[in-house]
N, C-alpha and C positions, 0 to 999 in steps of 0.2 A: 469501387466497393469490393472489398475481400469477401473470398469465399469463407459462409457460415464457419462451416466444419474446422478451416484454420482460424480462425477468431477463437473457436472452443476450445483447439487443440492448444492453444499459446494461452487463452486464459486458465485451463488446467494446470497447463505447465507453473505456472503463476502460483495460483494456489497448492501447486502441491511444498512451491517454496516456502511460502508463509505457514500453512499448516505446521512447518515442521518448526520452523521459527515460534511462531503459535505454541507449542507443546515443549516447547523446551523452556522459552521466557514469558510468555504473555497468557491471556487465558481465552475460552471457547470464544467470551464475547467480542474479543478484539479480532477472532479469527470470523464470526460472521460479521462484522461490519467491513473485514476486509474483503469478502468475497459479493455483498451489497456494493462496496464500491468498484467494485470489478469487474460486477454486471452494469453498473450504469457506464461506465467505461465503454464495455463492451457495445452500448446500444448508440453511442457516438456517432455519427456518417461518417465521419475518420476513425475509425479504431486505433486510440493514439499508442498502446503496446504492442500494435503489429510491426513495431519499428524497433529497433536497439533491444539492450540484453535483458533477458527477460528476470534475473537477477536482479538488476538493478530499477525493472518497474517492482518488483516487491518489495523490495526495500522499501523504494519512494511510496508504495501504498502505507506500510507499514509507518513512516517516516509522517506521511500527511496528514492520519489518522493522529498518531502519535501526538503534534502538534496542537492540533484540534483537543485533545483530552489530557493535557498537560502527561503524557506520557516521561517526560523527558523533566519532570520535576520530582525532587526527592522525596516530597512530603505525600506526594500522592502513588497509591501500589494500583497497579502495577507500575514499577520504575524499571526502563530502559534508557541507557544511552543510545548515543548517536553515531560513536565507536561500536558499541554492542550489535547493533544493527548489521553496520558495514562492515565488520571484520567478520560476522556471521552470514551474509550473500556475497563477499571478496568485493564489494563496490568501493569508492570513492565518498568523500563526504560532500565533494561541490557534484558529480552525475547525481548524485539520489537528492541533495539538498534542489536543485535546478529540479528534475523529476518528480518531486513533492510538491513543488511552487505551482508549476505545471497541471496538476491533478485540481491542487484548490484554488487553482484560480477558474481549471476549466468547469470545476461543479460547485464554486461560489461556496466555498466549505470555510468556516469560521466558527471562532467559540462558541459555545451552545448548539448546535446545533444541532437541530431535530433528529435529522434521520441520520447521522453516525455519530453523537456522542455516545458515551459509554452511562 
């Protein structure tokens, strides 16, 4: 079990990524259900973002959610790619693509869904 304080410390770091992603392309809403899933993340007995670049779990946060709310479709605003994403945290499109898979498969996250659709 990691200590509290580095869990905080890494998921801060976390959100301070997204916020700024948040404020630049997307809006408040998508920035609290990123940091909703951040915290359920965070209450895991693994803490799966204690591990690799914390870059590229924001992304995949931003990525998972995305998919979940047709983020990545024209017809619906807010519109982001998947380019837009990763060339805005310097990631890869297969780390964050893997890294999103990862998040909804660990919190059973699908369309409609209650506690993070938009």
């Amino acid at each position: 079990m990691k200590d509290r304080t580095e869990v905080e410390n890494r998921k801060n770091q976390i959100i301070n990524l997204i916020r700024a992603f948040c404020s630049q392309y997307l809006d408040d809403e998508y920035f609290e259900l990123s940091v909703r899933l951040l915290d359920k993340l965070g209450r895991k007995r693994a803490v799966p973002f204690m591990s690799g670049r914390i870059e590229i779990w924001a992304a995949a946060i931003i990525h998972a959610l995305g998919t979940i709310n047709f983020l990545f479709d024209k017809s619906f605003k807010p519109y982001v790619t998947i380019d837009e994403i990763n060339e805005f945290f310097g990631t890869n499109k297969s780390s964050t693509g893997s890294k999103s898979k990862l998040i909804r498969d660990l919190l059973n996250l699908g369309y409609f869904n209650d506690e993070f659709s938009t």
